[in-house]
KESEKOL-6881 format. One record per residue (C-alpha): residue in three letters; x, y, z. Coordinates in steps of 0.02 Angstrom, whole numbers, plus 50000, padded with zeros to 5 digits. Layout:
<pts>
ALAXYZ...
</pts>
This chain:
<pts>
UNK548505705658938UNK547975690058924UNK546155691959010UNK545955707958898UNK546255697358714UNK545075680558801UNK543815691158829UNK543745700058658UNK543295684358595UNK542105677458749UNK543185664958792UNK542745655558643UNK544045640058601UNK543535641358435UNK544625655858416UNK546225649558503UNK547075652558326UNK546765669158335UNK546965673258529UNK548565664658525UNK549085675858366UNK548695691958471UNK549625688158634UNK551135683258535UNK550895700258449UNK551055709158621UNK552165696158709UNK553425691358569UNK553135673758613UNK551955661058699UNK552945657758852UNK552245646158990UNK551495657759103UNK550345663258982UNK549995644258899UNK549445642059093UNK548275657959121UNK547645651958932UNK546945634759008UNK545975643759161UNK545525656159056UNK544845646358910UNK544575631258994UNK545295619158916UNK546605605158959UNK548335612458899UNK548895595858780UNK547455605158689UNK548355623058648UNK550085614258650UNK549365604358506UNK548785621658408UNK550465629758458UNK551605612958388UNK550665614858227UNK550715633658166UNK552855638858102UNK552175656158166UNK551785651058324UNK553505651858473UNK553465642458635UNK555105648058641UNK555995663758673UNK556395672158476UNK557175688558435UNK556355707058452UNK556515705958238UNK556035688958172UNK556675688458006UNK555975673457866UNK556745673357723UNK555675664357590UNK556275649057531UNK555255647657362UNK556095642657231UNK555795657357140UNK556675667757270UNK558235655457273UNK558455657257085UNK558425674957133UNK559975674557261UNK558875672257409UNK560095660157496UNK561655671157442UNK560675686057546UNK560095675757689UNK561975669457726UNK562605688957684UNK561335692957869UNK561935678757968UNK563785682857936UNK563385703757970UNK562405698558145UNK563485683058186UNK562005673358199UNK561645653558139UNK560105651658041UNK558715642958149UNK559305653458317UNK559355667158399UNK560665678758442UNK561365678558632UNK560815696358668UNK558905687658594UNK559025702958489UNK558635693958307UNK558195676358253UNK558485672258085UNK557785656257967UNK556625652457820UNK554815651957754UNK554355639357623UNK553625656257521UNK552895673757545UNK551675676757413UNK553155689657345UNK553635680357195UNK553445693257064UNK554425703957153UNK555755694457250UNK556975690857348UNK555805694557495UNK555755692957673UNK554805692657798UNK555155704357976UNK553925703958110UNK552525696558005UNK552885713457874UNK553445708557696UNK555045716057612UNK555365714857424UNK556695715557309UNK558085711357428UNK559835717457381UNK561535715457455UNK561475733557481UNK559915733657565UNK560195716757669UNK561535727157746UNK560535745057786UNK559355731257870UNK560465723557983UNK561075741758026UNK559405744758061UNK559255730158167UNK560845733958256UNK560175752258315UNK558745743058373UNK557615755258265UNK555575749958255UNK554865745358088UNK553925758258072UNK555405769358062UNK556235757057943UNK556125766757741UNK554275763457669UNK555285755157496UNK555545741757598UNK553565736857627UNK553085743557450UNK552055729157375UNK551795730357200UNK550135723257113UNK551125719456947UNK549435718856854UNK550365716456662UNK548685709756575UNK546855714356618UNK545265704656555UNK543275704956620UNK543985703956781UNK545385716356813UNK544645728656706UNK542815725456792UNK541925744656850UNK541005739756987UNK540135751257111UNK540095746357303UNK538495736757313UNK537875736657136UNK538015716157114UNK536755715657295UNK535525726257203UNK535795713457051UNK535495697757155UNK534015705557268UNK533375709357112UNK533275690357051UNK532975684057195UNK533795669157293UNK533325654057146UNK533505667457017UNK535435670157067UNK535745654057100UNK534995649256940UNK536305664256858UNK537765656356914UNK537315639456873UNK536715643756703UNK538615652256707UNK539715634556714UNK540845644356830UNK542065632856904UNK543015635757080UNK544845644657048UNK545595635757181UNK546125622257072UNK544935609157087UNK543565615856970UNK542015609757065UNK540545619456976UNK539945633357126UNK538155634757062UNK538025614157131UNK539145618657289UNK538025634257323UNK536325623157298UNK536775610457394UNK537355619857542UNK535805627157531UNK534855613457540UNK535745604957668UNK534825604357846UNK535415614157985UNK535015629558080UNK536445639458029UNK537475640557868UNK539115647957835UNK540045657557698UNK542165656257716UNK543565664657565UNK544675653757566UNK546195665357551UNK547655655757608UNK548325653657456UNK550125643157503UNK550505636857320UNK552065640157297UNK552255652457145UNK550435658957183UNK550095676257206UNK548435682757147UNK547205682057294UNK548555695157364UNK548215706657222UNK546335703957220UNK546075707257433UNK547545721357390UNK546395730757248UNK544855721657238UNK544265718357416UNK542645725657419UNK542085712557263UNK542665699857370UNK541735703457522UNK540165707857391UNK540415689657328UNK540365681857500UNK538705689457521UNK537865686157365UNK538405667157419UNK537415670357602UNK536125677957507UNK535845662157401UNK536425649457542UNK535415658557709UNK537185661857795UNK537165674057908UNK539085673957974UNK540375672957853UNK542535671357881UNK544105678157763UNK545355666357796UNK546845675957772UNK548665666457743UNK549865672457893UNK551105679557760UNK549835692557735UNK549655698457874UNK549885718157811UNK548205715657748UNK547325713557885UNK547115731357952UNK546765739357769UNK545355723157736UNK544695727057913UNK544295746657884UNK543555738457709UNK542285728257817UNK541935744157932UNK541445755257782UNK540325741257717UNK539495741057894UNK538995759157881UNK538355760057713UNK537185746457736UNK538225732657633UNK538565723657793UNK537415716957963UNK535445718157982UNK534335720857821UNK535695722757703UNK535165737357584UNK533665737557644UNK533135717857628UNK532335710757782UNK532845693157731UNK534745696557724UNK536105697857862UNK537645692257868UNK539305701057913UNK541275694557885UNK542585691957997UNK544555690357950UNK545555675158037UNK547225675258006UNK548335662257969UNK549995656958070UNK550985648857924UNK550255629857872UNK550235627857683UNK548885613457727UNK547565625057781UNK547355629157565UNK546415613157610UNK544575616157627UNK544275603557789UNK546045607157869UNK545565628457838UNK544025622857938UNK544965615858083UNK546025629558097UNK544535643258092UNK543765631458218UNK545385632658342UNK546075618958305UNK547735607658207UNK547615611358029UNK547145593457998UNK546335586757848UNK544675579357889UNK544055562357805UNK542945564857663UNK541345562257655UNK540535570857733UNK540955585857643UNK541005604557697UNK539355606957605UNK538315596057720UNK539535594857879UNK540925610557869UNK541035623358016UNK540625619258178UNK539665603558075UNK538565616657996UNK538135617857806UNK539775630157729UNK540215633557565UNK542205637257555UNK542785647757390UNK544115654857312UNK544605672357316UNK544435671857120UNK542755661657126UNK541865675357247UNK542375689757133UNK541635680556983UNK539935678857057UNK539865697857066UNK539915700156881UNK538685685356865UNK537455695956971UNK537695711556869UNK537825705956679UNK537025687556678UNK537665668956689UNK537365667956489UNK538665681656464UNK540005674356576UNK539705655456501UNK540235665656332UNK541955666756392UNK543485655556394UNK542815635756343UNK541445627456365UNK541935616956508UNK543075631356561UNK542065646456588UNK542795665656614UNK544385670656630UNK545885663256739UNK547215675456850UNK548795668756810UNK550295671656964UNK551715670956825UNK553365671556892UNK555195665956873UNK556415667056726UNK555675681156651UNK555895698456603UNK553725701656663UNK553145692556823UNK551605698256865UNK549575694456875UNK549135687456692UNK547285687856653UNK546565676556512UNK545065667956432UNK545135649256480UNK546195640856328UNK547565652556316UNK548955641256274UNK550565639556378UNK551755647956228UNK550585661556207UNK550805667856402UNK552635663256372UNK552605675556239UNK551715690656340UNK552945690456486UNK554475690056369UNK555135671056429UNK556315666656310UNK557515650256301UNK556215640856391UNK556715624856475UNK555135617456580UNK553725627756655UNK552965623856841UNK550815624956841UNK549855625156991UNK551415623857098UNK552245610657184UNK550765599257164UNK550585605057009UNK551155598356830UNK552965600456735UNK553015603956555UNK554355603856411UNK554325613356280UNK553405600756162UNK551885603856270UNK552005623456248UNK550415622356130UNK549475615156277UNK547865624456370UNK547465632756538UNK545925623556557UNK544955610756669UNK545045598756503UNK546995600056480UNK548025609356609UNK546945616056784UNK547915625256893UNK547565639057056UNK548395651656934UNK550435648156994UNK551685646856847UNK553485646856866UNK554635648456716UNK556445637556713UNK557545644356551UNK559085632356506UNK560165639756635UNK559215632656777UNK559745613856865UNK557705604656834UNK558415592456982UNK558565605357099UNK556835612957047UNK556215595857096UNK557385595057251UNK556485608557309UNK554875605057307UNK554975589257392UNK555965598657559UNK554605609757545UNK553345595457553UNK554335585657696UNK554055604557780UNK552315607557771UNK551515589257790UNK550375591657940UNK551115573858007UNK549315565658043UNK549545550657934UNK551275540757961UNK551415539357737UNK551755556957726UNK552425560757885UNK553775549257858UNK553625545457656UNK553785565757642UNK555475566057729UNK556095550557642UNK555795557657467UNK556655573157521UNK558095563757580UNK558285552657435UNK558615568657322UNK559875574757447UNK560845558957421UNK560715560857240UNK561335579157276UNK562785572957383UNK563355560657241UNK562755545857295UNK561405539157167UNK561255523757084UNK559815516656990UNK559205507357138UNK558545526657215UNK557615526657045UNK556665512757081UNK556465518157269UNK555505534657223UNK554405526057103UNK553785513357252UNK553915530757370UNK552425538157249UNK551495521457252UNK551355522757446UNK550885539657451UNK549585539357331UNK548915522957418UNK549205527457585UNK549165547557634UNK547905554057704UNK547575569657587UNK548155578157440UNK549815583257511UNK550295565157523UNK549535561857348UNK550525574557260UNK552265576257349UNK553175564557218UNK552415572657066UNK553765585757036UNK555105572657059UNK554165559656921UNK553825572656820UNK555775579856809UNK556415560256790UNK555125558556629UNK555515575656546UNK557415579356623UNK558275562356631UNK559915569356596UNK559725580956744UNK559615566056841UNK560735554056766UNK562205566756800UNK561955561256991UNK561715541556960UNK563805539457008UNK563705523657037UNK562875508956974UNK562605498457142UNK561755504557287UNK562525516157398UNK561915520157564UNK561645538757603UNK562125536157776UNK564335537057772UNK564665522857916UNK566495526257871UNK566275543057873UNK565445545558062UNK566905538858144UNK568135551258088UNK568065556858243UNK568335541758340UNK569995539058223UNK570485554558277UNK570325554258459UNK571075538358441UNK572575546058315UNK572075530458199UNK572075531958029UNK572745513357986UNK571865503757871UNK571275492858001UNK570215507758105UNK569045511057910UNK567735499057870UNK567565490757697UNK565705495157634UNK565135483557478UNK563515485857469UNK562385471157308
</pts>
């Protein structure tokens, strides 16, 4: 089994993600005797795939359960009664979360978040999303699991992913025809459509907003005998759901995107990289790629033009929010740790395999499509002038519409507020964890690179909702997904969580006040990347905006320690039958 998936892929190490993905697909997990036939067969030393296999969550070097059930752990999803649901299965299959049951029949934990937000509580079973958990169905589930019945027998509700398209712009409404933005850019020619979609200002939708006409110009331009196109489509924001609508409805503009950017750039090979919570798209996106292939839209002489080939391949994901990154998505496609490379040089000049590579959004490839068909003039008309186009918008949380939100750049924050029916409004979440937290007073602000950028996520809080344990949140969900290169975040990640369990548990003081402020100056002095940078953000924000939320926990006005010395030898007192005075310590802490 083993020899069989190698040599699909030559016995290439550069694909160790994704051979290690298929045994486990066949095998249920990586156990040793195939980590051993993996070294001889790829040969390479074994610290080497022990290092890919520590990194990935969706990786198992240990034995896990025929069903391995995630349930997300997005915030979202808790305010939902995802936690409520998750304890309802342990307690029907007697199992603890984090294990698996004696008869290795089911394993049961969390994922920080499934891309399901508009449409949770979800889950994830064997890599297959469920939405819109219920008590009732939690429980024909675990029946289901108890009868030992195959997913594909399970009810097709339970897989039905919803698009939840409630507002439609250029975009969304956009009637293409397979092919019809190639004929557009052979028609212009290389300089003439990379002269289109500079002349359109169009910004990457990842977030960052570097202008693609520069990033496509200077890939091109960059020496090297081989250039590369890679979708970045690994989209791990929490609260961000749009690239899975777009590869759901609008794959073929995607794919049509990456090859106007080979066209322009020289590529010849280009890669999807596909977050491992989709993985239910890969088959569909697959037979997408095929069909291309026989009309012509994919491989040699692409409709006809002698000077362009290039063909796609999909690499899946295996659950690391810190692939989003361009440079650590590089080092996964490459086989290796999602690590964050040091920057420069950048991925234009030195990406993958230290070739020339452009890396775009989902969002950003589509958008070059309509640039080839109708003109960088006419897209530059829309939205703001620094802010060009329209911007998918992942809305979800307290309100009565979650969905994909399309808008001109500028919309304000009350007017989408207004279209999904959020009432009562407390804060609002942009661009997810790392993102920004807004009151109300700031409702009249812009989605736009000059006020508010954001990947599209936007999670509504009304009054009901605890803006501490938003915050709380976030940071365990940073402390979870730092890749643990650099010591800062490794360590400063898990600090900052713990410090907001202490204020959970009652034990604040003003002192923990002061030792998150110093926590954000080391991070943003010291991490390595963005991760690091951003991890305290949701916690400043909340103490700026939410004080009271805060000051509710500050019990005490000296420092208290988090650790209970006291408290850890209750059991010593009680093998002991002490409970004197004299056998508790006296803790005074300046």
């Amino acid at each position: 089994m083993v020899r069989a998936v190698v040599d699909r892929y030559d016995a290439d190490p550069s694909y160790m993600l994704q051979i290690l993905r298929e045994i486990q697909e066949q095998s249920g997990w990586l156990a040793p005797p195939i980590i051993e036939a993996l070294v001889v067969a790829l040969k390479v030393p074994r610290i080497k795939i022990e290092a890919v296999t520590g990194f990935y969550s969706f990786l198992y070097t240990q034995p896990c359960g025929r069903y391995r059930v995630l349930f997300s752990d997005n915030i979202t999803d808790q305010m939902l009664g995802s936690v409520r649901l998750l304890d309802r299965m342990l307690f029907n299959l007697g199992v603890k979360r984090g294990e698996t049951s004696a008869d290795g029949l089911v394993s049961i934990d969390t994922a920080s978040c499934t891309g399901m937000c508009d449409q949770g509580p979800a889950m994830l079973v064997n890599n297959r999303a469920i939405t819109r958990l219920s008590e009732a169905r939690i429980d024909e589930i675990c029946d289901l699991i108890r009868r030992r019945t195959p997913l594909d027998a399970w009810p097709a509700a339970y897989f039905q992913v919803e698009d939840n398209i409630r507002r439609s712009g250029i975009l969304l409404n956009d009637r293409y025809k397979r092919g019809e933005a190639i004929v557009g850019a052979l028609a212009l020619g290389r300089d003439g459509m990379l002269e289109q979609v500079k002349l359109s200002n169009l910004r990457g939708r990842g977030g960052a907003g570097f202008r693609t006409g520069l990033k496509w110009e200077l890939c091109r331009n960059a020496p090297g005998d081989a250039h590369y196109v890679v979708c970045n489509a690994d989209e791990g924001e929490p609260g961000t759901f749009k690239d899975r609508v777009l590869l759901n409805s609008h794959a073929d503009q995607v794919f049509e995107g990456m090859t106007l950017c080979a066209y322009v750039i020289g590529a010849k090979r280009g890669f999807l990289y596909l977050r491992g919570e989709y993985r239910y798209l890969l088959e569909p996106l697959n037979a997408i790629l095929e069909q291309r292939r026989r009309e012509g839209l994919l491989g040699k002489n692409i409709m006809g033009a002698p000077d362009l080939d290039f063909d796609i391949e999909i690499h899946l994901g295996a659950g690391a929010y810190i692939c989003g990154e361009e440079s650590a998505l590089i080092e996964s496609l490459e086989g290796k740790r999602g690590t964050p490379r040091n920057r420069p040089p950048f991925p234009v000049t030195n990406g993958y395999l230290g070739r020339p590579t452009v890396v775009d959004n989902v969002e950003t490839l589509i958008n070059g499509c309509m640039i080839a068909r109708r003109g960088g003039n006419w897209f530059a008309g829309i939205g703001t002038s620094q802010s060009t186009g329209t911007k998918l918008l992942s809305i979800s949380g307290d309100c009565p519409r979650p969905g994909i939100y399309e808008y001109p750049f500028g919309v304000t924050v009350a007017d989408m507020l207004a279209d999904c029916g959020a009432t009562n409004v407390q804060a609002v979440q942009i661009s997810g964890a790392a993102g920004v937290c807004i009151a109300p007073d700031e409702f009249e602000r812009a989605i736009a690179f000059e006020d508010i950028p954001t990947a599209g996520s936007v999670m509504i809080f009304d009054q009901s909702r605890d803006m501490f344990q938003v915050a709380r949140n976030f940071t365990h969900f940073f402390a979870h997904e730092s890749c643990g290169f650099c010591t800062p975040c490794r360590v400063g990640t898990t600090l900052l969580a713990n410090m907001m369990d202490k204020l959970d548990n009652g034990k604040g003081s003003p002192y923990d006040f002061e030792e998150i402020k110093q926590m954000d100056r080391h991070l943003l002095t010291l991490a390595h990347c963005g991760l690091g940078h951003s991890a305290c953000n949701p916690v400043l924000d909340t103490i700026e905006k939410f004080r009271p939320a805060y000051e509710r926990r500050m019990l005490h006005k000296t420092f208290v320690p988090s650790f209970d010395l006291d408290g850890a030898l209750t059991a010593a007192r009680q093998l002991t039958k002490r409970d004197d005075s004299d056998a508790h310590l006296d803790q005074e802490y300046e």
